[in-house]
Structure formats: structure tokens, C-alpha cells
C-alpha positions in Angstrom: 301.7 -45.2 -71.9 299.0 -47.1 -70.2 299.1 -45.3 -66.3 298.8 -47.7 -63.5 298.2 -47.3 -59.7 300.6 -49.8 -58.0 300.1 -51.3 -54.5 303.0 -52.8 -52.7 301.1 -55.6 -51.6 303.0 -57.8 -48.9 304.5 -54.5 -47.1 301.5 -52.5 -47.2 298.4 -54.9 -45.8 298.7 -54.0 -42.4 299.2 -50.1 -43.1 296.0 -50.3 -45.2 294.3 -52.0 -42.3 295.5 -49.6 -40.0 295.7 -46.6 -41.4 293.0 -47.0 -43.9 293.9 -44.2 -47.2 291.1 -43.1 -48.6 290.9 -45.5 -51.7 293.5 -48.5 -50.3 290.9 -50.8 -48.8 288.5 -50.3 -52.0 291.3 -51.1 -54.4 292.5 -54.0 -52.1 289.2 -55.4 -52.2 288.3 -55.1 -55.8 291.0 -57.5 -56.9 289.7 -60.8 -56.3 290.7 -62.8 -53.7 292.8 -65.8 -55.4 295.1 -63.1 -56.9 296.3 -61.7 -53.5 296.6 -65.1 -51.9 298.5 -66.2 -54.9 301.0 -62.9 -55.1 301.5 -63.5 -51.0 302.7 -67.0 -51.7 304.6 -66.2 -54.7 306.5 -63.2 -53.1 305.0 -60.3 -55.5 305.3 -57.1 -54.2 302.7 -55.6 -56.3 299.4 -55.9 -57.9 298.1 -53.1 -60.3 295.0 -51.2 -60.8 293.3 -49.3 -63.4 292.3 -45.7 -62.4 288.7 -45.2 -62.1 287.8 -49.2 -61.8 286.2 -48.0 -58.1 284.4 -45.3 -59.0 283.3 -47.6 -62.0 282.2 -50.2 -59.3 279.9 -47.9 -57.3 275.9 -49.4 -57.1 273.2 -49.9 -55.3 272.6 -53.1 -56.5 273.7 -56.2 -54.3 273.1 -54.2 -51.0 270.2 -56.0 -50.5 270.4 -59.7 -50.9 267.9 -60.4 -52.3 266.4 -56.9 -53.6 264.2 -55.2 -52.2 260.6 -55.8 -52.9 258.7 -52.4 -54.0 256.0 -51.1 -51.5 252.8 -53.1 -52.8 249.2 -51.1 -53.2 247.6 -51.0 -50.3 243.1 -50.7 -50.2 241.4 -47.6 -50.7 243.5 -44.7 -50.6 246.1 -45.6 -47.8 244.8 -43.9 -45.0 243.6 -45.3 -42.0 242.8 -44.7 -38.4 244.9 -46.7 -35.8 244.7 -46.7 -32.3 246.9 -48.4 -29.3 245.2 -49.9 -26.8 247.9 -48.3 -23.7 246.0 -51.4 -21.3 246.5 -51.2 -17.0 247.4 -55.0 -16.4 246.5 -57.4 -13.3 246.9 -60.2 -11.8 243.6 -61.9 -13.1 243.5 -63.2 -16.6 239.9 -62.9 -16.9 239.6 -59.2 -16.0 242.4 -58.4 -17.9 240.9 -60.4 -21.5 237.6 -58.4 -20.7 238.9 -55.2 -20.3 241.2 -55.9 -23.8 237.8 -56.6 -25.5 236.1 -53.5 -24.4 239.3 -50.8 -24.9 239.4 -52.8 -28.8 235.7 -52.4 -29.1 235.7 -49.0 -28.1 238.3 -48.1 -30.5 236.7 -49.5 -33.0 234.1 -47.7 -32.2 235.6 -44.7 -32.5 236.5 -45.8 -36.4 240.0 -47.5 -35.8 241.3 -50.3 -38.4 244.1 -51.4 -37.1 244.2 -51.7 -32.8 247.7 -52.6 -31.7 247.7 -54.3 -27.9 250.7 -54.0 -25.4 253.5 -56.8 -24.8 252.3 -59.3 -22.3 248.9 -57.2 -21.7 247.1 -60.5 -19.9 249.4 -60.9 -17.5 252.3 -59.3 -14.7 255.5 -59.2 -16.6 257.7 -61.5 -14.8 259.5 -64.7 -15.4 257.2 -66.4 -12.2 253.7 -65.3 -14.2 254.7 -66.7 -17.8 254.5 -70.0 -17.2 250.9 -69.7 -15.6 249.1 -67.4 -17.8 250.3 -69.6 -21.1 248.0 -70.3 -23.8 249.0 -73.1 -26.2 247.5 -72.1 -29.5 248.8 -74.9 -31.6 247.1 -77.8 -29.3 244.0 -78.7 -31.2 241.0 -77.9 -28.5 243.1 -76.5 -25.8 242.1 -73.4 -23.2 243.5 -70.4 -25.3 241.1 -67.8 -24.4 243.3 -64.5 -25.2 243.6 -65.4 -28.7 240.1 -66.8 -29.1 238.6 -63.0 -27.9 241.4 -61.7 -30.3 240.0 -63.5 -33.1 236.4 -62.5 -32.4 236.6 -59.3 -31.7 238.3 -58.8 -35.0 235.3 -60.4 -36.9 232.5 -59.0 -35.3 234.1 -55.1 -35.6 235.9 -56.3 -38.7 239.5 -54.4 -37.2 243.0 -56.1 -38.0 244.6 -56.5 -34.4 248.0 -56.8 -33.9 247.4 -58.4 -30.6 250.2 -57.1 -28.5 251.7 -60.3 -26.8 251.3 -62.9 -24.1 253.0 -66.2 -23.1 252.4 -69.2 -25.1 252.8 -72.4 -24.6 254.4 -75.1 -27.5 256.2 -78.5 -27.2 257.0 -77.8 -23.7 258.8 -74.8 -24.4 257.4 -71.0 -23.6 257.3 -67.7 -25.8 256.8 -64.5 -25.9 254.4 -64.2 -28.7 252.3 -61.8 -30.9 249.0 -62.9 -32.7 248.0 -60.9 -35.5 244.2 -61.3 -36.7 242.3 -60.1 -39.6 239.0 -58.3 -39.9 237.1 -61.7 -40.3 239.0 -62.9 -37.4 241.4 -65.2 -39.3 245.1 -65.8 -37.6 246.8 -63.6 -40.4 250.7 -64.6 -38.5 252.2 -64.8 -35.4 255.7 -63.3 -34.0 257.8 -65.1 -31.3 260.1 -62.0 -29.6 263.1 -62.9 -31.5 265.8 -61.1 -28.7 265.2 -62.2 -25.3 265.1 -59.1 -23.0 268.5 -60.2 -20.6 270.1 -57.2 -18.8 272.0 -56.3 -16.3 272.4 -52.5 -15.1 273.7 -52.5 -11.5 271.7 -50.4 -9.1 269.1 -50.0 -12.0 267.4 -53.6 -13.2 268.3 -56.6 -13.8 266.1 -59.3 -15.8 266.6 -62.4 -17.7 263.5 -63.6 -20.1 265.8 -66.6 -20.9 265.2 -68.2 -17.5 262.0 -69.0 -18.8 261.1 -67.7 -22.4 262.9 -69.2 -25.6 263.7 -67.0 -28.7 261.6 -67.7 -32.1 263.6 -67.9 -34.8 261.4 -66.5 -37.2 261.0 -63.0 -38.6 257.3 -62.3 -39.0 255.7 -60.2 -41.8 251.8 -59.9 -42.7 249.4 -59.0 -45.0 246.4 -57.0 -43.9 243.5 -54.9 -45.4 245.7 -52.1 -44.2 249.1 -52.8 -45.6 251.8 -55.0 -45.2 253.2 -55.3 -41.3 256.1 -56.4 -39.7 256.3 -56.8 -36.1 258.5 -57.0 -33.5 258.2 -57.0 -29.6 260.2 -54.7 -27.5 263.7 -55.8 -27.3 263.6 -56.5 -30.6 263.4 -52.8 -31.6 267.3 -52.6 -30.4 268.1 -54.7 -33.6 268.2 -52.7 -36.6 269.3 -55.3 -39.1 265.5 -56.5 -37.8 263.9 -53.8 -39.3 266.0 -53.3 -42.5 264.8 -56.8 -43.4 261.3 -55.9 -42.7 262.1 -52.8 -45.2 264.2 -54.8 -47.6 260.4 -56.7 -47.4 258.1 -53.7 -48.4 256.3 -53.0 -45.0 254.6 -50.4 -44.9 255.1 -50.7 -40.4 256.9 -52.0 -37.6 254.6 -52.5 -34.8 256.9 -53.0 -31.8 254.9 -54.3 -29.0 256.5 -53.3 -25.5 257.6 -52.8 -22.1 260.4 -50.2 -21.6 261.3 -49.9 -17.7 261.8 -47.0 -16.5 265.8 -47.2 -16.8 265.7 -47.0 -20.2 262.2 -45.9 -21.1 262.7 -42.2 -20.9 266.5 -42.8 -22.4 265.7 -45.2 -26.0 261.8 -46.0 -25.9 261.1 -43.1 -28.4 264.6 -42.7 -29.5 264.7 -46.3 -31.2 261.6 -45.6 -32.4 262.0 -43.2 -33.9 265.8 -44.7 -35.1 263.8 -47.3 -36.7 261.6 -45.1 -38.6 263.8 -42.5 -40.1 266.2 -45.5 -41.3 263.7 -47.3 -43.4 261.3 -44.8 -44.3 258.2 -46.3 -43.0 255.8 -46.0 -40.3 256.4 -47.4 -36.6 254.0 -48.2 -34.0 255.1 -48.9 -30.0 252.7 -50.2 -27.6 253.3 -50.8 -24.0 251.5 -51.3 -21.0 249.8 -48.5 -18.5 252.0 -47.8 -15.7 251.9 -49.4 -12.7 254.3 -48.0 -10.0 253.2 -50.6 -7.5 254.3 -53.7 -9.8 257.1 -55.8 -9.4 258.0 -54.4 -13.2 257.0 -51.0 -13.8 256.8 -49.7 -17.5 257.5 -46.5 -19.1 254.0 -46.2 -21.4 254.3 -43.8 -23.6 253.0 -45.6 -26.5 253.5 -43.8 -29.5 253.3 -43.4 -33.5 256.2 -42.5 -35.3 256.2 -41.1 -39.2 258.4 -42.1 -41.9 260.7 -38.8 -41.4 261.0 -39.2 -37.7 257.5 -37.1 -36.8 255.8 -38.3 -33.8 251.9 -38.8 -35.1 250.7 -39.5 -31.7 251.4 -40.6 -28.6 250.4 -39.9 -24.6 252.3 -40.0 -21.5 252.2 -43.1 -18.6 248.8 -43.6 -18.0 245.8 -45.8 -19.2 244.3 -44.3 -22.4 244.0 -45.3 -25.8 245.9 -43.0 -28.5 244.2 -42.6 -32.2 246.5 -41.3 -34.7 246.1 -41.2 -38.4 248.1 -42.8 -41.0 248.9 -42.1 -44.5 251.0 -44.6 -46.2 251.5 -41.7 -49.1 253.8 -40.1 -46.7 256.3 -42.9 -47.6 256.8 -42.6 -51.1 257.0 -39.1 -50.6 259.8 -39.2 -48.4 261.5 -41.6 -50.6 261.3 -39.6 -53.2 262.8 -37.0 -51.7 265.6 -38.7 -50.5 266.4 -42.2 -52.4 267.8 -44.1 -50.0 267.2 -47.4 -51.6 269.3 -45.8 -54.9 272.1 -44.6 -53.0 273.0 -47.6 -50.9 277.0 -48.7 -52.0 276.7 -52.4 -52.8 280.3 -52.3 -53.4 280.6 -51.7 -50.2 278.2 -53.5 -47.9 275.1 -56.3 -48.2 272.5 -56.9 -45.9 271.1 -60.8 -46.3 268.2 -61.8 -45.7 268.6 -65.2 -44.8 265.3 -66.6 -44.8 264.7 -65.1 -48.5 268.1 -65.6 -49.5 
């Protein structure tokens, strides 16, 4: 006699919403959706199942919409030198573009190959300064001198940059944007801050970068002499469907430009970074700002390099300095390997989309 498992259907939805057996809501779900509306309508009390058609149904495949693209070879051997560029900011735009150049050059000197740059590193962070430290990059012959020593610094050391952030400037509208140059100084991508920093913790801070700044509405990854990058700036690192989809994209890194305050610097700055890494298996990089106690917004530092199993590579406390840590994109298969992640992900159960590859 053929054995079936038999749900009472009309009675039992709410019970199996509520209550949630340990196999109800997977055999609810794996009978298609125009039978249960049908037996509702009709009055049936029961739909039947097959033992083992769950078990039958587990896979990987279909959690990622669409798949995920394998890690692609990356020059040499993998390893590199990086270095973040922890910059003290001012009020002048010129001092602050000149003393960028020389901490890039000077890591560079010291045999960096990828130099990562703070969020909003030529200018005060504050809704009043964006507007008047703007650079609009897309106007053809217009004052953008950030990005231009961006671009030519990068040739003449022949570094990638992943040039922190500052405001720019397009169709009347302002962003928070990241510029990401290659070693012969070519614009390799850029990355408008995707999720607008607006909070409100009473008797903490409070700040709104919609009052002036408006979201891109673009994720950004790149491809570089040393590997494939995605990037995010600060607020964005509280998203993690961000940086699955960077993953689901075969990065190698997340560089997170940023500016943690100090309410919630010392609670999530390395915490999320760290969050971030240990999800996806990868490398990520923060950079913020030097500490500036005196500012109107004062950020936590702590710019730091975080492994693909959650190990800090490098990082330094509050103050001015550049940090040098050394990366090995091995690390990443390694720790793949040893736990397969991407295999054991229940498609049956859940998808991420990517909408822009979808």
C-alpha cells in the first residue's frame, strides 16, 4: 500500500504558520501554488505528500540567482602589499589633495599596490561642506582636481587606488562617491554610497546625508591588476545582501571606505567588518579618516584589514598613520575548501537575486 503523509489543509494553515512543525512549512511549500488555491476554493481538506520528496528537494542550486561566478585568476601569485592611507582632514581642499598625494606616494613607496583612501578625505564631513568641495567628473573640462591627482598618481607609481570618497557633483544632484583608478591611471569604476547615512540616537548623534547627498543606485565592482573589487562606503557595510552580491560576483574584496562616529565606531566598525568577511569568505578592507576631536564630526579611525576567516591582518588605533598589511588571495580558496559554504546553501529554501544580473 502506497504510504502517504496527509495535511489537513484549510484547518491547519494558520497552525503551520504559527506553530511552524518541523517539516509543515516545507511540505506546504513544495506543492505548487495553483493546487492549494484550487483545494481552498473547492473545500478539500487535504493534499498529500510523498515521504522523502523534501529531503529529495534539498540543493544549493537556485540560491543564487543567477550563480555564482567562480573566483577568477588573479596576476602573479596573489599576493600583494596594501596599504590605507588613515588621512587627518581640513578645511582647505588644496592641503588636503597634497597631503593625499604624498601619504599615496609614500606608500607606494614603501612597495604598496593597492592604496585605499578614507570616505570624504578632501573635505569636513558635514552636509554644509558637500556642496562646496564638489567635483563634477562627468562635465567635460570642468575643475575636478581630487580625481585628476587620483588618476596621476596612479600612473606615475603605477598603484591601483581605490580613492576613498568625496562629493561630486552631476545633473544638479550631489553624491557621495568612490573613484577607483588603475596603475596607468585609467578610471577603472566609480561607487556612489548606495545607503545614505540617516540616524537618529538621542543624546548620541544625529545626522541626515539625505538633506543633501542622493543614493546611487548602482552596485559597483572592478577589475584590477590585483583582483576583482567591490566597494562600498561606510553605511553601506550595514547591508549584507550588499556584500553577498559582491560574493555571488567573485570579488576577491570589499573595500568599505568610512567614517564610524564615535557612537557606534567602537560598538560595529570592526564588528561589521569583520561580519562581512567571515560571511562571504573574502577579504575586507575599511578606511576612515584620522581623528579629529575638535571637528564638528569626529571619527572612530581604526582602519583596518580583515581575512577571509574573520582574522584582523592589520589595523592601528585613532590617529594619522598609514597601515600596510599583506594579502594573499590563496587564503580564500583555502577557507572555502574547508568549509563549502557556496555547496551547502538550501535553494529550496531561500534565493538571493541579484537584480542587476538577473
Amino acid at each position: 500500500m502506497k504510504v502517504v503523509r496527509t495535511i489537513l489543509y484549510r484547518s491547519t494553515c494558520l497552525a503551520l504558520t504559527r506553530f511552524r512543525p518541523p517539516h509543515a512549512l516545507n511540505l506546504l511549500s513544495s506543492v505548487p501554488s495553483s493546487r492549494r488555491v484550487a483545494a481552498f476554493r473547492s473545500g478539500r481538506t487535504s493534499l498529500h505528500f510523498r515521504p522523502g520528496s523534501v529531503i529529495r528537494a534539498m540543493t544549493s542550486s537556485g540560491a543564487r540567482l543567477p550563480s555564482t561566478v567562480p573566483l577568477c585568476p588573479t596576476p602573479g601569485d596573489g599576493k600583494y602589499k596594501i596599504a590605507l592611507c588613515q588621512l587627518s582632514v581640513t578645511k582647505d581642499k588644496v592641503v588636503n589633495i597634497a597631503h593625499a598625494r604624498q601619504a599615496i606616494e609614500a606608500a607606494a613607496d614603501e612597495g604598496a599596490q593597492l592604496i585605499v583612501l578614507p570616505e570624504m578625505w578632501n573635505c569636513p564631513y558635514s552636509n554644509d561642506s558637500f556642496p562646496l568641495y564638489a567635483e563634477e567628473t562627468d562635465k567635460q573640462g570642468a575643475d575636478i582636481p581630487s580625481s585628476t591627482m587620483l588618476s596621476d598618481v596612479a600612473r606615475k607609481k603605477g598603484v591601483t587606488i581605490v580613492g576613498g570618497s568625496i562629493p561630486e557633483r552631476s545633473e544638479g544632484r550631489l553624491y557621495n562617491t568612490c573613484y577607483i583608478f588603475g596603475k596607468n591611471g585609467e578610471l577603472k569604476g566609480k561607487h556612489r554610497k548606495t545607503h545614505l547615512f540617516d540616524i537618529d540616537i538621542p543624546g548620541k548623534i544625529t545626522f541626515k546625508e539625505s538633506d543633501t547627498l542622493t543614493p546611487g543606485g548602482e552596485l559597483t565592482v572592478v577589475e584590477t591588476d590585483v583582483g576583482r573589487i567591490g566597494v562600498g562606503i561606510c553605511y553601506d557595510i550595514r547591508f549584507p545582501e550588499m556584500a553577498m552580491l559582491y560574493a555571488a560576483q567573485g570579488v576577491h574584496m570589499i573595500c568599505y571606505p568610512g567614517a564610524f562616529n564615535m557612537t557606534t565606531g567602537p560598538l560595529h566598525w570592526e564588528l561589521l567588518a569583520k561580519a562581512r568577511a567571515v560571511d562571504n569568505q573574502l577579504y575586507v578592507v575599511t578606511c576612515s579618516p584620522a581623528r579629529d576631536s575638535g571637528a564638528g564630526y569626529v571619527a572612530w579611525g581604526h582602519s583596518t584589514v580583515v581575512g577571509p576567516f574573520g582574522e584582523i591582518v592589520a589595523t592601528t588605533e585613532h590617529e594619522e598613520k598609514t597601515v600596510f598589511g599583506e594579502i594573499d588571495y590563496s587564503r580564500i580558496n583555502q577557507i572555502r575548501l574547508n568549509m563549502p559554504l557556496d555547496t551547502q546553501r538550501r535553494g529550496d529554501l531561500y534565493c538571493l537575486v541579484d537584480q542587476e544580473r538577473k
